[in-house]
C-alpha positions as CSV (number, residue, x, y, z in Angstrom):
1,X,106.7,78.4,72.8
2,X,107.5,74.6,72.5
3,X,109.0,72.4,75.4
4,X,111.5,69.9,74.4
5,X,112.7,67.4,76.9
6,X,115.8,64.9,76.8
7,X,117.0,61.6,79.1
8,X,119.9,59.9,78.4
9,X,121.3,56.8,80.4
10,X,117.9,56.1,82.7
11,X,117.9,53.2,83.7
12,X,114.1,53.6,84.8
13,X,111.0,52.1,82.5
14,X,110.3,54.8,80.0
15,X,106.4,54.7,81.4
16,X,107.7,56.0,84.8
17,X,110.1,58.6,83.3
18,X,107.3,60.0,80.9
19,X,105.7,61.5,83.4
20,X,108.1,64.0,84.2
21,X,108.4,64.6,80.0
22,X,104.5,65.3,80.9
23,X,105.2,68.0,83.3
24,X,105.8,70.6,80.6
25,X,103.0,69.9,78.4
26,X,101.5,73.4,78.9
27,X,103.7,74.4,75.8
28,X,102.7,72.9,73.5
29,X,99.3,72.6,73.0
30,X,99.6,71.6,69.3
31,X,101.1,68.1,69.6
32,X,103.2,65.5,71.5
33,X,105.5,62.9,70.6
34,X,108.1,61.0,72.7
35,X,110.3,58.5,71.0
36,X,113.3,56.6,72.0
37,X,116.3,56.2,69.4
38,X,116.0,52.9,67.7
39,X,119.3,50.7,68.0
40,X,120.5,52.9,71.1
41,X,119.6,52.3,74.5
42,X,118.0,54.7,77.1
43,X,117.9,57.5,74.5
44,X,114.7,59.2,74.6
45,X,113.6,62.6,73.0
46,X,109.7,64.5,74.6
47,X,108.3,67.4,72.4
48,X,105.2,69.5,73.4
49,X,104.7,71.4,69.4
50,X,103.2,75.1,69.5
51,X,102.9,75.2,65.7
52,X,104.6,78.3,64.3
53,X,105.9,77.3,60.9
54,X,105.7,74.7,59.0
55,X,102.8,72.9,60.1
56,X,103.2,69.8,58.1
57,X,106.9,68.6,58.8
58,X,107.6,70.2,62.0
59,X,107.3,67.9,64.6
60,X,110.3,66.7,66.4
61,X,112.8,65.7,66.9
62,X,113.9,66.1,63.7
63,X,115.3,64.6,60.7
64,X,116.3,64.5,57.6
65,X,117.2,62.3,54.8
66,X,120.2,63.6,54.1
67,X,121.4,63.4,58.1
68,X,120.0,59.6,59.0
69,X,122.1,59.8,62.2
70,X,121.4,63.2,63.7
71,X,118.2,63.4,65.8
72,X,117.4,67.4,66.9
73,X,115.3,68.5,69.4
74,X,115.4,72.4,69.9
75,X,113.0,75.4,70.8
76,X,113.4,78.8,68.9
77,X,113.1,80.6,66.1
78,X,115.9,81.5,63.8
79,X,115.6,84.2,62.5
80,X,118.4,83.9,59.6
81,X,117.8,79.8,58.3
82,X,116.8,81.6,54.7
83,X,119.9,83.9,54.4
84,X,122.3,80.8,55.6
85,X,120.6,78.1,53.4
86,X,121.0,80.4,50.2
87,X,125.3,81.9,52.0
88,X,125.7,78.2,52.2
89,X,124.3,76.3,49.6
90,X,122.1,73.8,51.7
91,X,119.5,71.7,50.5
92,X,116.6,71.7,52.9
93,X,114.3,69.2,52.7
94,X,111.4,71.3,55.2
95,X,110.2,74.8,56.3
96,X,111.3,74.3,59.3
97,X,113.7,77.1,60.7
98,X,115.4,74.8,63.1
99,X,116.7,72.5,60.0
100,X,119.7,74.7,59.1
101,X,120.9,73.5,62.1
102,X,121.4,70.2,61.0
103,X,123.1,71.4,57.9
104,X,125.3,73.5,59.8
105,X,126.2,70.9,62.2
106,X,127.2,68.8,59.6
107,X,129.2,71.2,57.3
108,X,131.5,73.5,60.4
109,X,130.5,71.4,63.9
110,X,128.6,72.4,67.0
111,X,130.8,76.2,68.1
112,X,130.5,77.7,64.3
113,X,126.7,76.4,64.1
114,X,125.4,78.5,66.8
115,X,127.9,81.1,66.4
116,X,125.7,81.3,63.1
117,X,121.8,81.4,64.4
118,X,120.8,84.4,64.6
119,X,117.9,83.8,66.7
120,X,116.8,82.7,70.3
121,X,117.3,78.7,71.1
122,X,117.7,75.5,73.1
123,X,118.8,72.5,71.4
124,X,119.9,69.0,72.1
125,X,121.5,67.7,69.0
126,X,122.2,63.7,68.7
127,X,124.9,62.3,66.1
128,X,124.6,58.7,66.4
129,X,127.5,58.1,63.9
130,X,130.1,59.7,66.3
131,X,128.1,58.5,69.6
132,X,128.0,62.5,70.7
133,X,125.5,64.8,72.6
134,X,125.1,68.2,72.1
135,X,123.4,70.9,74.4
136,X,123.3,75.0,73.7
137,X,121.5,78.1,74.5
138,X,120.7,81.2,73.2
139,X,122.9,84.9,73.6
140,X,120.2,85.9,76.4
141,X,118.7,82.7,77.4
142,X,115.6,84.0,76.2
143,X,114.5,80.6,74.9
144,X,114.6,78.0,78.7
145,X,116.7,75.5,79.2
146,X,117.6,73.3,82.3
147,X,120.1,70.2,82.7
148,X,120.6,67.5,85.1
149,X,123.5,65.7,84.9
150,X,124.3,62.9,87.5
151,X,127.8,61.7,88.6
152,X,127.1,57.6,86.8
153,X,126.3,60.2,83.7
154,X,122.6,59.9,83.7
155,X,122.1,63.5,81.6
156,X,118.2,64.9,81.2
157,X,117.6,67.8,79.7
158,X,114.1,70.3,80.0
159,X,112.3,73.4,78.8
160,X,111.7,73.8,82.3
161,X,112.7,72.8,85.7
162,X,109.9,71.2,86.7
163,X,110.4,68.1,84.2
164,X,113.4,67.0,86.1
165,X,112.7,67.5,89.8
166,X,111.4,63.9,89.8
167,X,113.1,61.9,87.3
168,X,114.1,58.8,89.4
169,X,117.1,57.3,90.4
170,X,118.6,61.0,90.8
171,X,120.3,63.2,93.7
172,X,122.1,65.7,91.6
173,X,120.8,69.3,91.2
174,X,118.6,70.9,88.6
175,X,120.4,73.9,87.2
176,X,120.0,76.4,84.3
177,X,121.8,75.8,81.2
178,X,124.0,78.8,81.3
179,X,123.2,81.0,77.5
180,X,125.4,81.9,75.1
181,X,127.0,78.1,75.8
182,X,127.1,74.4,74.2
183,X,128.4,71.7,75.9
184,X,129.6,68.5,74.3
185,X,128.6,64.6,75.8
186,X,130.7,61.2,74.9
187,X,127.4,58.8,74.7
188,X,128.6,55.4,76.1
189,X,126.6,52.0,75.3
190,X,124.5,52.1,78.1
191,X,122.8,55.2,77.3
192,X,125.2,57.2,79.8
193,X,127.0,59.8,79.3
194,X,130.3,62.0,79.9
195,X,130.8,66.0,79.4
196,X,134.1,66.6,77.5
197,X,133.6,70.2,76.7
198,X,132.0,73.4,78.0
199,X,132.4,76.4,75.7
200,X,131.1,79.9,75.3
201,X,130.5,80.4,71.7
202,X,129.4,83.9,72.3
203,X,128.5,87.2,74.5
204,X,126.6,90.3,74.7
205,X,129.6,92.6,73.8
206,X,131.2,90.7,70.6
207,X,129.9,91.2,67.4
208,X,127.9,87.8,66.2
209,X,129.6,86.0,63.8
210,X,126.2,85.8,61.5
211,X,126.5,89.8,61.0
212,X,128.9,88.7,58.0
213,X,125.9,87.6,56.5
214,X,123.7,89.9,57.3
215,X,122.2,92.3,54.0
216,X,121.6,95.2,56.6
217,X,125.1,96.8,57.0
218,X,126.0,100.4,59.1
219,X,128.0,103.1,58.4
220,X,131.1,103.7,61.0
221,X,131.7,106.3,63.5
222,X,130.5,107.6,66.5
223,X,129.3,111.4,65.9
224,X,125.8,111.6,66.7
225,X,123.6,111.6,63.4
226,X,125.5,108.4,62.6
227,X,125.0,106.9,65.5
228,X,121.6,107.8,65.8
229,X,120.8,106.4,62.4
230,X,122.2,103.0,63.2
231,X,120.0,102.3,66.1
232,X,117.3,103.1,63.8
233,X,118.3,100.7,61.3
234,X,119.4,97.7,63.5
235,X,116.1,98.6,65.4
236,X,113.9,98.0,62.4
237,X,116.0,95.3,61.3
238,X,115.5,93.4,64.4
239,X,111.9,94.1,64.7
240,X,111.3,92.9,61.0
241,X,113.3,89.9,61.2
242,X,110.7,88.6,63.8
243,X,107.8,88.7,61.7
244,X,108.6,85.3,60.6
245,X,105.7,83.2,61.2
246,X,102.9,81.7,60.2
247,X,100.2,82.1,62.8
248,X,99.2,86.1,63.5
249,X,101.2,88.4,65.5
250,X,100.3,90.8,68.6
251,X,102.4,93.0,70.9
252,X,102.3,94.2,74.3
253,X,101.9,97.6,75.0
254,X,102.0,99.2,78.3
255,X,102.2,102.8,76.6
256,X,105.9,103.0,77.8
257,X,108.8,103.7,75.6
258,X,110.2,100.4,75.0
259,X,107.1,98.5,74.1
260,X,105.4,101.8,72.1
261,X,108.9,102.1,69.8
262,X,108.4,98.1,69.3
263,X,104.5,98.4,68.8
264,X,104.9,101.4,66.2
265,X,107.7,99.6,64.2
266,X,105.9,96.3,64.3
267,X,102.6,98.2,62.9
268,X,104.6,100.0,60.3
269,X,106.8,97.0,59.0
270,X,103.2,94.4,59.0
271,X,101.8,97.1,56.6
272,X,104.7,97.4,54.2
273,X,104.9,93.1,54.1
274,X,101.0,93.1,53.7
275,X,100.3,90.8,56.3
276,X,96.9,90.1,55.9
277,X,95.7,91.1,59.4
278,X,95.9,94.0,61.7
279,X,98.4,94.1,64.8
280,X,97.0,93.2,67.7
281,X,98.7,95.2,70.8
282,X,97.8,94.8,74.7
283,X,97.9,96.9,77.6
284,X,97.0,95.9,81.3
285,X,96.1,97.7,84.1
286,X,93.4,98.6,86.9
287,X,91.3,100.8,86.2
288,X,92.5,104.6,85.3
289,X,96.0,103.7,85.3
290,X,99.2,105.8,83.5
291,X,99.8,103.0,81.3
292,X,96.2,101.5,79.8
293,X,95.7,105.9,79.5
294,X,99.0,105.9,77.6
295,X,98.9,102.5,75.4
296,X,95.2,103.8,73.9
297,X,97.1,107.1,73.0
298,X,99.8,105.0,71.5
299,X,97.3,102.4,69.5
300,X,95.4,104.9,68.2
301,X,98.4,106.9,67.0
302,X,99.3,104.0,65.2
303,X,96.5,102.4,64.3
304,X,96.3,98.6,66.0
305,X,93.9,96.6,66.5
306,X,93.6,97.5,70.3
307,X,92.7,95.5,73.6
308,X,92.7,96.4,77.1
309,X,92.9,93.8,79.6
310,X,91.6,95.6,83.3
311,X,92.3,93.4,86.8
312,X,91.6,94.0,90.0
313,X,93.5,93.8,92.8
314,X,92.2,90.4,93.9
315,X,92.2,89.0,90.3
316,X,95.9,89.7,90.7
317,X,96.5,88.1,94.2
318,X,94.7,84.9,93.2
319,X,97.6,84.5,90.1
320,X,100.6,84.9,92.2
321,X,100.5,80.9,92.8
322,X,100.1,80.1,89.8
323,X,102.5,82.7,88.9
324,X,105.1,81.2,90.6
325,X,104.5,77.8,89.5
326,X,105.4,78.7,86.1
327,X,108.2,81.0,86.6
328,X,110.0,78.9,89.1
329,X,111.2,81.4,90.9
330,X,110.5,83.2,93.9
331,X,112.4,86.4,93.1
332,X,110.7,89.7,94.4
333,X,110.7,91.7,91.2
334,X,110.3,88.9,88.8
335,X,107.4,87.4,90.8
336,X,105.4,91.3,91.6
337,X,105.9,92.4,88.0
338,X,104.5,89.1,85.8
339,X,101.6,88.9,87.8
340,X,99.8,91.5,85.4
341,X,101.9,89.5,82.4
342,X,100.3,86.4,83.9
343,X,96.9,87.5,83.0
344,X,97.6,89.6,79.8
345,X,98.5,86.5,78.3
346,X,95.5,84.6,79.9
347,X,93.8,86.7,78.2
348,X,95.4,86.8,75.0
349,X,95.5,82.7,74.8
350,X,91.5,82.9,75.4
351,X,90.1,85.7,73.9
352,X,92.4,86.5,70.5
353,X,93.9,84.4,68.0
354,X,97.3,86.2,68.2
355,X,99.6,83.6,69.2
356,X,103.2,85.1,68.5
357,X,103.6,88.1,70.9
358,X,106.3,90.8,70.7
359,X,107.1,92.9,73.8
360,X,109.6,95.7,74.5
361,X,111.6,93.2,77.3
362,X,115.9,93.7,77.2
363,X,115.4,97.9,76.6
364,X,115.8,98.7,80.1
365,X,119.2,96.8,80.5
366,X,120.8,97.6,77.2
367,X,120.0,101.4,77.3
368,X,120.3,101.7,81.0
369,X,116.6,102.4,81.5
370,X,116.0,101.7,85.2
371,X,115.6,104.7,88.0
372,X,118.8,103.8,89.3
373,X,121.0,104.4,86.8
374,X,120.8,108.4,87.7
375,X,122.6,106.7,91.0
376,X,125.6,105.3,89.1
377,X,129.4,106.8,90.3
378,X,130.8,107.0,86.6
379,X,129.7,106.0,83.0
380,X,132.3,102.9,83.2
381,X,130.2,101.8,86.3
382,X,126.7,102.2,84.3
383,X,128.2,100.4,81.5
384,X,129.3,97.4,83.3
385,X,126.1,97.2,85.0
386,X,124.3,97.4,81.5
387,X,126.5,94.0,80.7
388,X,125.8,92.4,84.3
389,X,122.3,92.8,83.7
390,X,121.8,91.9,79.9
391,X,123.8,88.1,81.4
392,X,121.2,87.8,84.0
393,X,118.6,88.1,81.9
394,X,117.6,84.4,81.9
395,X,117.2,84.8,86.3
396,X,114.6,87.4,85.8
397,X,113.0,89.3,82.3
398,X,113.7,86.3,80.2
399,X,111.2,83.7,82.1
400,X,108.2,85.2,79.9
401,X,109.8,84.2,76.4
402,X,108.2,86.7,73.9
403,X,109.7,88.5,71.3
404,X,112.3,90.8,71.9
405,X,113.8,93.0,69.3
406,X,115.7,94.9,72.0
407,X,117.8,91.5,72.4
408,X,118.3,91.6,68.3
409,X,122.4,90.5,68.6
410,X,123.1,92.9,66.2
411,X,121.9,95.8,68.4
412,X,122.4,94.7,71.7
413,X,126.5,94.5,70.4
414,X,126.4,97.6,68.3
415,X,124.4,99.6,71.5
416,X,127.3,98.4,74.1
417,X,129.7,99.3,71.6
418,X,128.7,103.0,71.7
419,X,131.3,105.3,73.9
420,X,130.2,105.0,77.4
421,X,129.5,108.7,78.1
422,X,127.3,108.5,74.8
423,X,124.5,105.8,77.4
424,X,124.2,107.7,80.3
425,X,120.8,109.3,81.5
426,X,120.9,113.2,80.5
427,X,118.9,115.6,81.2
428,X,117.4,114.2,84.3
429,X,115.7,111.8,81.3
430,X,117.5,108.0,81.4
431,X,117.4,106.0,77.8
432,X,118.0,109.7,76.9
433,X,119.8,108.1,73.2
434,X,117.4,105.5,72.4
435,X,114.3,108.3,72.7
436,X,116.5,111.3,70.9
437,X,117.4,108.7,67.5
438,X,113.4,108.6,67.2
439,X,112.6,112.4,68.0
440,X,111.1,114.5,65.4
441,X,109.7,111.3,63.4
442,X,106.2,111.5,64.6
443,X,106.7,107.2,65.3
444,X,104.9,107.7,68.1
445,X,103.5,110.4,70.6
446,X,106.4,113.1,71.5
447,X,104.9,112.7,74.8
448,X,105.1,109.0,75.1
449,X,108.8,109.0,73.6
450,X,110.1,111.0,76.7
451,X,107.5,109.8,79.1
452,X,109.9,108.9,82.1
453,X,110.2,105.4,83.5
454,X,107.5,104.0,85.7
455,X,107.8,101.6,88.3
456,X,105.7,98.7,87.2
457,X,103.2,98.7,89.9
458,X,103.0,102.4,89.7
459,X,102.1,102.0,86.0
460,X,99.6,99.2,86.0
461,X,98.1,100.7,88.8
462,X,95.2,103.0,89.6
463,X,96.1,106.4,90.3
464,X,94.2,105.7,94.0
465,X,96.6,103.1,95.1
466,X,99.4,101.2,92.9
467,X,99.6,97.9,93.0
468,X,102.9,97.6,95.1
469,X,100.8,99.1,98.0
470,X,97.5,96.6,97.9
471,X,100.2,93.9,98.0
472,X,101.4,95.0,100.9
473,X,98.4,95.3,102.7
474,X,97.4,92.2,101.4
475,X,100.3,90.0,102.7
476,X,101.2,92.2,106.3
477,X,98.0,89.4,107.2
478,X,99.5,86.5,105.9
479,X,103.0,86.8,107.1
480,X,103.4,87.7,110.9
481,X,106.4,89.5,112.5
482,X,107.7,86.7,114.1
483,X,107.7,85.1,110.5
484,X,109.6,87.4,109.3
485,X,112.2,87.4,112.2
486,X,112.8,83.9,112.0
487,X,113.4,84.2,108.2
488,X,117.2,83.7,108.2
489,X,117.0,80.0,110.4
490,X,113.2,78.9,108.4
491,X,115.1,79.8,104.8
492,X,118.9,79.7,105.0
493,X,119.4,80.3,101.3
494,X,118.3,84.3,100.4
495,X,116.3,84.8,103.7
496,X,113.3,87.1,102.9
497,X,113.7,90.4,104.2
498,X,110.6,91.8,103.5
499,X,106.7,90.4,104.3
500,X,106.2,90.2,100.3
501,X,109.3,88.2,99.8
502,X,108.3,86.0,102.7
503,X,105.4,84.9,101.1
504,X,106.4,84.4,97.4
505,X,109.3,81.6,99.3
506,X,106.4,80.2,101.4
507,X,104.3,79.0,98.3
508,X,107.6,78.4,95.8
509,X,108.9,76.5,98.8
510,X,105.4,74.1,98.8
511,X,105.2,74.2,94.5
512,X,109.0,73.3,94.6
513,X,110.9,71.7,98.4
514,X,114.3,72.0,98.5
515,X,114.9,74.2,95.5
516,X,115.9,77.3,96.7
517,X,119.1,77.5,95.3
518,X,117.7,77.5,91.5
519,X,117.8,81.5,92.1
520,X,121.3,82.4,92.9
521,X,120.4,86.1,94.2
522,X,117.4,88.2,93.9
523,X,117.3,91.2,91.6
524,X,117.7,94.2,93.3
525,X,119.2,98.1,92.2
526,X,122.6,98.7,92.5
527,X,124.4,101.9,94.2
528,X,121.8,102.2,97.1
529,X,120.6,99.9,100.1
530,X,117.8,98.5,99.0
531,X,115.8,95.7,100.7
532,X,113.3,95.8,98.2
533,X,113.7,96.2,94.4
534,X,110.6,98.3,93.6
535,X,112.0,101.9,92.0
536,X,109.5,103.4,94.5
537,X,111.9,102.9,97.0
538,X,114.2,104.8,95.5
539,X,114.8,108.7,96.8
540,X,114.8,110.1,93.3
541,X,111.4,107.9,91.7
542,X,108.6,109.8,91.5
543,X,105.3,108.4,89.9
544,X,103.9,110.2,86.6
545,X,101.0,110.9,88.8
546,X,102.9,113.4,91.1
547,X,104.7,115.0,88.5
């Protein structure tokens, strides 16, 4: 990941504003740069480089010959810059992916440009010529983004929130940057500036306007062969558009369905492009847990280069700070589950040299994966829910910006297109579809493809005690029942309603006073009263353990 950072109108010394640019260095450990746009005043771009292509001319933000007066700043990848530089006839002066967006810009304007990425993204794009600012986001908000914009039209723009909760001369609030959006700015001669458009240029259920390009093409209908050989396609298709990169690949792997199909594929597709290195896949867990027991099945089956990262219980109680400080969130779910993703990719940054990491993330929302969808009244319900949850993404999943072929635009629209009755859980099995269009293909284990859904903790956990259960033990001493009672008067904004929450506010509340309201609910199953969003709660979960 990159961090890209953006302050228009300050009227602040650029040394005191820096250090908030500073904040977000952690991503990008590759290079820095921070440079103010000559000839226009209080226009300042921050970049933090992870280096994924083009190592020689991809430092931002960018230009180009051709474009003098358009400076870009932008984090991503995209995926289709080769197929819309030959569609379109552009003559790219770099490697770098992010350029077509320039050319686009310049050819169509700001709504068709990232109608046309086929990727994940966060942009600010200057065009000094026409005095105009321009901010968007991905489909999924997979790639970060956050704005503050005050009312005298100071604007600042960050990878993450923490780069704007003290840039001076502020009161407004630090918000997300919603996805699938762009927004347009009027830059004034002070630096300032003033929205004049807010626009979706697309959603989860619309088919992206870059599938005209696109060389992989479906057949119609909705029988069940046909659809089943669809996913297939797409699937692959998104997986093997995502090898694009220059520095090696790796892939988590919990030995669940989602990250096994992606693992499998991944393996599969690196061997066919000859990439010059084995795939390196991941699993977590304590000790003899379902899901380290079940990724070594899976790596072995398909033949990756295989670690296993083991924690403790106190390993993973010592993280949750630092947890939270990245995330930014104090969400339940969010908080409990990247604990273990926390130190996977601890120890992935220190102990390999893969650096781009592809994960199974987005399957659970799109193919209505989680316990609770056995619960739902009607397939309209389930379906709707699907969509609710795939447009919260950015809240919750998307904070650990991997790669996510289950978020492939393509699929995610063709998926939701499918007759609602077709996505339901059957059988007693949910994802029921997604597991039967790779049945009888010997991808991976027959008994990983319909092992049922774990709850994380459950899954990472030793058989003895999961890791929702030492947490609780763990934090009944740090929060007292009194605590807890006063939780609605201490935090007014989502009071805790549980010890666990409790204490995940207590510390975001000391990393980040007075920012509550950056999470606008927490995550938490629909179609039941739930006060906690563990599937263990749930009447009809049952562990792989017990079963």
């Amino acid at each position: 990941m990159c961090g890209i950072w953006a302050l228009f109108g300050s009227d602040e010394c650029l040394s005191v504003q820096c250090i908030s640019a500073m904040k977000i260095s952690h991503r990008g450990p590759d290079a820095f740069r921070l440079e103010n746009v000559n000839g226009f005043t209080n226009c300042y771009f921050g970049f933090h480089r992870l280096a994924i292509v083009d190592q020689l001319y991809g430092m931002q933000p960018l230009r180009v010959k051709k474009f003098p007066f358009l400076w870009l700043c932008y984090n991503g990848e995209i995926y289709n810059h080769h197929a819309l530089q030959k569609q379109f006839g552009f003559d790219c002066q770099t490697e770098m992916d992010g350029e077509v967006l320039l050319h686009l810009y310049e050819r169509f304007g700001v709504q068709k440009m990232a109608s046309l990425l086929d990727g994940v993204f966060a942009f600010v794009l200057l065009d000094t010529a026409n005095r105009k600012v321009f901010v968007g986001r991905d489909t999924y908000g997979v790639r970060p983004l956050f704005k503050l914009l005050t009312d005298d039209g100071l604007l600042a723009m960050s990878s993450e929130a923490k780069g704007l909760t003290e840039i001076t001369s502020s009161t407004a609030s630090v918000v997300p940057f919603l996805p699938g959006h762009f927004e347009a700015f009027d830059l004034k001669a002070s630096g300032k500036v003033e929205s004049v458009l807010f626009d979706r240029f697309h959603c989860c259920t619309e088919e992206p306007a870059h599938s005209l390009y696109d060389a992989v093409q479906i057949a119609s209908g909705f029988d069940e062969d046909t659809v089943k050989s669809n996913i297939r396609l797409l699937f692959e298709n998104a997986v093997r558009k995502r090898l694009m990169a220059q520095r090696r690949i790796g892939c988590l792997l919990s030995g669940g369905l989602d990250s096994s199909l992606v693992a499998a594929t991944l393996v599969k597709l690196a061997k066919e492009e000859n990439l010059p290195y084995p795939i390196q896949t991941f699993a977590i867990g304590t000790e003899d847990s379902p899901d380290i027991i079940a990724a070594r099945k899976v790596a072995v089956h398909i033949g990756s280069e295989h670690h296993e990262v083991n924690f403790t219980v106190e390993e993973g109680i010592q993280a949750m700070k630092e947890v939270i400080s990245h995330l930014e969130t104090y969400d339940i779910t969010t908080v409990r589950a990247s604990i273990g993703m926390y130190l996977v990719s601890k120890y992935i940054r220190e102990k390999s040299d893969s650096v781009v990491i592809f994960s199974g993330e987005g399957s659970d929302e799109l193919t209505q994966g989680y316990i609770y969808f056995h619960k739902a009244p009607s397939p309209k319900a389930a379906a709707e829910e699907s969509v609710r949850l795939l447009k919260e993404l950015y809240l919750f999943d998307n904070l650990l910006e991997l790669r996510v072929p289950f978020l492939d635009h393509r699929f995610t629209a063709y998926y939701l297109s499918l007759p609602e009755e077709m996505r339901t859980p059957k059988k007693g099995v949910e994802k029921h579809l997604l597991r039967d269009s790779f049945a009888g293909l010997g991808l991976i284990p027959n008994d990983i493809l319909w092992r049922r859904k774990e709850a994380f903790s459950d899954g990472l956990s030793s058989v003895k005690k999961s890791w929702y259960t030492s947490l609780q033990e763990h934090l009944e001493n740090h929060v007292n029942d009194d605590q807890l009672e006063k939780a609605p008067k201490t935090f007014p904004h989502l009071p805790p309603r549980t010890k666990e929450a409790f204490h995940y506010r207590q510390v975001f509340e000391e990393l980040y006073p007075g920012q509550a309201k950056w999470l606008s609910h927490y995550w938490m199953p629909r179609w039941t009263n739930a006060s906690d969003p563990s599937a263990r709660t749930l009447d009809i979960y049952k562990p792989e353990k017990d079963q």
